[in-house]
Every structure is written in structure tokens, then in C-alpha cells.
C-alpha positions in Angstrom: 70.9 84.4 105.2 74.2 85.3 106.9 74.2 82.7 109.2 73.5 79.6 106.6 76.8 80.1 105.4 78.7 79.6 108.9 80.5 76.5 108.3 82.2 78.3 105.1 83.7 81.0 107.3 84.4 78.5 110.0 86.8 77.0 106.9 88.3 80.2 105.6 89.1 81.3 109.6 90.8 77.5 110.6 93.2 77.3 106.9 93.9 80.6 108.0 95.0 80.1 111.9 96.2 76.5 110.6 98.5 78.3 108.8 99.7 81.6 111.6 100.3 78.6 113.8 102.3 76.4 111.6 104.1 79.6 110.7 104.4 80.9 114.4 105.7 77.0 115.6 107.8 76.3 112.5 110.1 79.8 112.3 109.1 82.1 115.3 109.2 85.7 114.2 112.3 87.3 114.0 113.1 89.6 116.9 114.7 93.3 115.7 117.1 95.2 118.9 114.2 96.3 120.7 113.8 92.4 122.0 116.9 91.1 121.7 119.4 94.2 122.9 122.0 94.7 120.2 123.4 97.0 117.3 122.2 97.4 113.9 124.3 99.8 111.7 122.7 100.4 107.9 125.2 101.5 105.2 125.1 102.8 102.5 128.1 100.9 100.0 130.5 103.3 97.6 130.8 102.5 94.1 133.3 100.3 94.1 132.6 98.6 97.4 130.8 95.4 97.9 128.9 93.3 100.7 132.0 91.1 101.0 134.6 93.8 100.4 132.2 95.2 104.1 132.3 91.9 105.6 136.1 91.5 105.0 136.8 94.8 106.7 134.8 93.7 109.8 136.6 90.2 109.9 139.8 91.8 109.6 139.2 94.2 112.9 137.3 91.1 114.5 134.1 92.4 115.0 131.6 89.7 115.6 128.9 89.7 113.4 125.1 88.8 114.3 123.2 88.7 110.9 123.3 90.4 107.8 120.2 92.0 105.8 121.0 92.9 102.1 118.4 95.5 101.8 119.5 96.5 97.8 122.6 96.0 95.7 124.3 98.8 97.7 122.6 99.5 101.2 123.4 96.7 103.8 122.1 96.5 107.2 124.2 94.7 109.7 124.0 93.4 113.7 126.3 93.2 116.2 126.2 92.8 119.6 125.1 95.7 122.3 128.7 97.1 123.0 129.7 97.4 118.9 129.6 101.4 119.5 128.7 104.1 116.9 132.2 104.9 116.7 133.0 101.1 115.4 130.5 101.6 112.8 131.8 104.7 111.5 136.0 103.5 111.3 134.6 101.2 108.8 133.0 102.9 106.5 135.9 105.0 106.8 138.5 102.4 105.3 135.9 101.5 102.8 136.4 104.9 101.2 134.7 108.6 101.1 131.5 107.7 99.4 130.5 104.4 101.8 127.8 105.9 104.6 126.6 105.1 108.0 122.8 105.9 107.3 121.6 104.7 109.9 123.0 103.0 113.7 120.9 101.8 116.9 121.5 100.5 120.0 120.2 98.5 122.5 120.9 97.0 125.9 120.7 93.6 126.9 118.4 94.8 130.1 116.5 97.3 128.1 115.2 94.6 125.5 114.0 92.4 128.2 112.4 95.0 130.1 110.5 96.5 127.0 109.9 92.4 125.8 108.0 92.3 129.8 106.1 95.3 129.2 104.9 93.9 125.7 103.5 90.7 127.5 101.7 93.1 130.0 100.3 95.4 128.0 99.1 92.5 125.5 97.7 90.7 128.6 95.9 94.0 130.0 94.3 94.7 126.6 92.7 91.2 126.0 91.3 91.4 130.0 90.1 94.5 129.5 88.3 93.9 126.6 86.7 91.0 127.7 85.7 92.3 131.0 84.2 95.4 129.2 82.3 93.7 126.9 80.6 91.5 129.1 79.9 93.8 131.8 78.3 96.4 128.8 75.9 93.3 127.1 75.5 91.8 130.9 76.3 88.1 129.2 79.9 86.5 129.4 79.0 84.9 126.2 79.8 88.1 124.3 82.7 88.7 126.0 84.8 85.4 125.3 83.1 85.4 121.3 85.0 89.2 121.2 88.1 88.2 122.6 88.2 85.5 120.4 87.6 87.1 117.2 90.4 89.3 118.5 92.8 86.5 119.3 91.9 85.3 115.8 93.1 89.0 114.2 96.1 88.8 116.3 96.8 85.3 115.4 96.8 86.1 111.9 98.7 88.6 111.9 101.7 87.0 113.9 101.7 84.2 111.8 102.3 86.7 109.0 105.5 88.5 110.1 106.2 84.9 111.0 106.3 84.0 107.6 107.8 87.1 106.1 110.7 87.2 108.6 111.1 83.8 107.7 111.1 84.5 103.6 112.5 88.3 103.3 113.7 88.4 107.3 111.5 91.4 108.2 111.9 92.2 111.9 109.1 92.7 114.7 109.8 95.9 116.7 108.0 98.2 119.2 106.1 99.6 116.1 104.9 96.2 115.6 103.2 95.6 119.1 101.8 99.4 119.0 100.4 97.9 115.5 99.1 94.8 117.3 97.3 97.0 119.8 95.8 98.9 117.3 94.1 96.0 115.4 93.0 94.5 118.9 91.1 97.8 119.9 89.7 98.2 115.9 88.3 94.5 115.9 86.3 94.9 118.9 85.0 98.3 117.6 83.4 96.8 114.6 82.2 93.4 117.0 80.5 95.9 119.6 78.7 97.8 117.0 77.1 94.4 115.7 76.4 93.0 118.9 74.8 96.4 119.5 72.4 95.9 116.8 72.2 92.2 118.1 71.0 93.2 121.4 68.4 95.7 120.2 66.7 93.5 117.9 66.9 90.9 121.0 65.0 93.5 123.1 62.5 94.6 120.3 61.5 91.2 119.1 61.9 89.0 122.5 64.3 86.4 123.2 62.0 83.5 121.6 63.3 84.5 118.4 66.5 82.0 117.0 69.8 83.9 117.7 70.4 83.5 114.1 67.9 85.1 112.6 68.3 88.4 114.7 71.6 87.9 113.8 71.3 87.9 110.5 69.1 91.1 110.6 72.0 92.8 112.8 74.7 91.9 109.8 72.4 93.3 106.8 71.8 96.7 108.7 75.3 96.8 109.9 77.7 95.0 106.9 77.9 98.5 104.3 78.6 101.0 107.1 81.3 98.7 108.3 82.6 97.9 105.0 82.8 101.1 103.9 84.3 102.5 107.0 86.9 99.7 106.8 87.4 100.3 103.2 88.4 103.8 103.4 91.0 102.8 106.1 92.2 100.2 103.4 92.8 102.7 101.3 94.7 105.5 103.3 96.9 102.7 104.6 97.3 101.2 101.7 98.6 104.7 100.0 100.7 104.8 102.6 102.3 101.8 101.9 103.4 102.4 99.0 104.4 106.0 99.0 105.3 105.5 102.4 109.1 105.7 103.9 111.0 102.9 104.3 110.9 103.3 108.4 107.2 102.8 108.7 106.8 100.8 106.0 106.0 97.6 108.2 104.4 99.2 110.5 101.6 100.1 108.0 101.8 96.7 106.7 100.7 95.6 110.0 97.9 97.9 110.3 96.7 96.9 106.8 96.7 93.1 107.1 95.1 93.3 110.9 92.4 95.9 109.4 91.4 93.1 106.5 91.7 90.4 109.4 88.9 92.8 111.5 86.6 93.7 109.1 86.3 89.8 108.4 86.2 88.6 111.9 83.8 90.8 113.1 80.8 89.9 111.2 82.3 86.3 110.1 83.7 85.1 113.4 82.5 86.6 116.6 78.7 86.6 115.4 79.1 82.9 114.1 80.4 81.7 117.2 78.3 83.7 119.2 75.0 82.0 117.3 76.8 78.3 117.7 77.3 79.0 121.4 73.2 79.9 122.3 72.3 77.4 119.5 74.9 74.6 122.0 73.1 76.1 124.7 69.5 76.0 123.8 70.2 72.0 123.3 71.7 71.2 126.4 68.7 73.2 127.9 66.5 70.3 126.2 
């Protein structure tokens, strides 16, 4: 029953990574400090201060300016480069007046934010090895292991494209909360794939390997679709609570979470055991 419907979720999965990619290749996602080593300084504007009353000030004292983020009509976040100092930050909202803020300043080094960018890679790369090695040596069948890692890089694909699209729309930033947010989703996705191929693999071994894939696999996803829906729903809901009622500093970060859980409760059932089933159906006709 599943399975008939494979080409559909084939379609919904390629307009989606049609569209991460076109997002990822057209505007890149947009890099916060932690990647790019600089200074961000968030103030909060007086009553009778403006964003170009702000930016005058900082022209005036020849500060270069990196980019500009008008978060509401009076908070402002700004960049600079890695040696604008805390002290900088703070003698201009000084001859702004009393009631204009610093709220918020970071810093980062130009060798820091390469270092931390290197580590990303690495850890990203460690993950997806890992989990494909795992996978295959615990189901004794490469086959799994790829389909996983692929449903995984779908998730993750998805997701990037995104934050592509919002940084490119309302300039939200990818930070180090961002990758921890991308490791999260990888290690959730393959929870919910394993438990499926699980059931997979029993069946296999109860009814013998003569059975279609497909049907087994259809079997595996009735007993196994309302336990992982409802577990993934109940994570839906916390995460999107915290969304909303959420501060402002995590805010993203939950985002993240939230859009790669509704990306892993699909690809689990609707990805890796569809290509799983097209890759022993390819198989079983090149055997003829």
C-alpha cells in the first residue's frame, strides 16, 4: 500500500531539494561572526534617535561598517570588523544620548572563525561516516547504509536550503547553534530510519527473502508509522511552543530543530524505505 505511492514522494522530495539547491547555489547562506570573525554590537535606539541619526555617528568617527540588520523600529544590530572593540561600541551610544543602549556586543577573530568553520566540516564529515558505517555493519548490507545516509543528506539538504532562503529574505544568520542544530536532525533521522529498517529486517527473517521487498516494506511502515508519528509529533509541539514563547537568542536555533524534525519524520518512511525498495527491486532485474 505504502510503496504504490513511491513515485508521489519521489516528487514531493526532488521540488523540495530542487528548491534547497537553487536556494543554496543562488544566495549561499549568510555567515554570522562565528564563520566570518568580526563584531556585531545590538542597540537599543533612544526616543529621539534614529537608524541614520546611528549611522551618521559611526561615519562621523570613521568606523567601517559591515552590514546592518534593522531588527525593530528601535533595536539595530550592526557589524564591523574583528578589532571595532567594546569600548568603540559603547562611545557611541554615548553621543547618541542617555537612553540609547549597547544590549548586546560579540567578537570574533579572523583565526578563530576559520578554525571553528574547519571543525564544522569535520564534525559534519565524521557524523555522515559514522552513520553510514554503523548502519551497514548493524543490518550486514551496505544497501541500508547509503539509503540512510541519504535520507539524511536529504533532511540536511532541506534544511540548508532553508536558512538559505531566509538569510536571503529577512537576513537570518547561521551560527554555531545552527550546526549543533544540523547535528541534531542528522542523529534524529536515522533514529526513526533504523527503527523501520528494524521491522524491515525482522519481517525479512520471519517470512524469507522470496517475499518482494515491497511488500515487507509496506508491513514494516503500517506497524511502525503511528509510533513514529506520534513520537515526532509531540516533539513538534514542544519545539514549536518554544518558538513562539521562546527568547529571541534561541529563537533560530529551535527553528532549525523544528523544520529538520518535519524533514525526518518524512524522510524516514518516505525516502530511505523507497529507495531502499527501488534499489533490491534494480537489483533483482539485473540478477535476470
Amino acid at each position: 500500500m505504502w510503496m504504490k505511492f513511491r513515485p508521489v514522494y519521489f516528487l514531493l522530495s526532488g521540488t523540495a531539494l530542487v528548491f534547497s539547491v537553487f536556494a543554496l547555489s543562488s544566495w549561499g547562506l549568510k555567515q554570522s561572526i562565528d564563520f566570518t570573525g568580526g563584531s556585531v554590537v545590538e542597540y537599543s535606539l533612544g526616543a529621539q534617535t534614529t537608524s541614520d541619526r546611528l549611522k551618521e555617528v559611526i561615519t562621523s568617527k570613521q568606523y567601517p561598517l559591515n552590514g546592518e540588520r534593522i531588527i525593530s523600529s528601535k533595536e539595530v544590530e550592526l557589524r564591523f570588523p574583528a578589532d571595532f572593540d567594546q569600548a568603540k561600541a559603547q562611545e557611541i551610544a554615548s553621543e547618541l544620548g542617555e537612553d540609547t543602549k549597547v544590549l548586546r556586543f560579540e567578537s570574533v577573530g579572523p583565526i578563530l572563525s576559520a578554525e571553528i568553520l574547519k571543525k564544522t566540516y569535520v564534525a559534519l564529515g565524521i557524523a555522515s561516516v559514522g552513520i553510514l558505517l554503523w548502519v551497514a555493519w548493524q543490518f550486514k548490507s551496505l544497501q541500508f547504509g547509503v539509503c540512510a545516509i541519504l535520507a539524511t543528506l536529504h533532511d540536511t539538504t532541506i534544511l540548508l536550503g532553508t536558512f538559505a532562503a531566509l538569510g536571503h529574505f529577512q537576513g537570518i544568520e547561521v551560527d554555531i547553534l545552527f550546526v549543533t542544530a544540523i547535528l541534531t536532525v542528522l542523529s534524529f533521522s536515522v533514529h526513526d530510519t533504523i527503527v523501520v529498517y528494524d521491522r524491515i529486517r525482522e519481517t525479512r527473517r520471519k517470512q524469507g527473502r522470496d517475499l518482494p521487498l515491497s511488500l515487507i516494506a509496506d508491513k514494516a511502515l503500517s506497524q511502525t508509522m503511528v509510533r513514529s508519528f506520534n513520537n515526532s509529533l509531540t516533539i513538534i509541539f514542544m519545539l514549536t511552543a518554544l518558538y513562539l514563547m521562546g527568547g529571541t537568542t534561541i529563537k533560530w536555533f529551535v527553528f532549525a530543530l523544528l523544520v529538520g524534525t518535519i524533514s525526518g519524520t518524512y524522510s524516514s518512511p518516505f525516502v530511505a524505505v523507497p529507495l531502499l525498495v527501488t534499489w533490491d527491486e534494480l537489483k533483482r532485474k539485473i540478477k535476470r
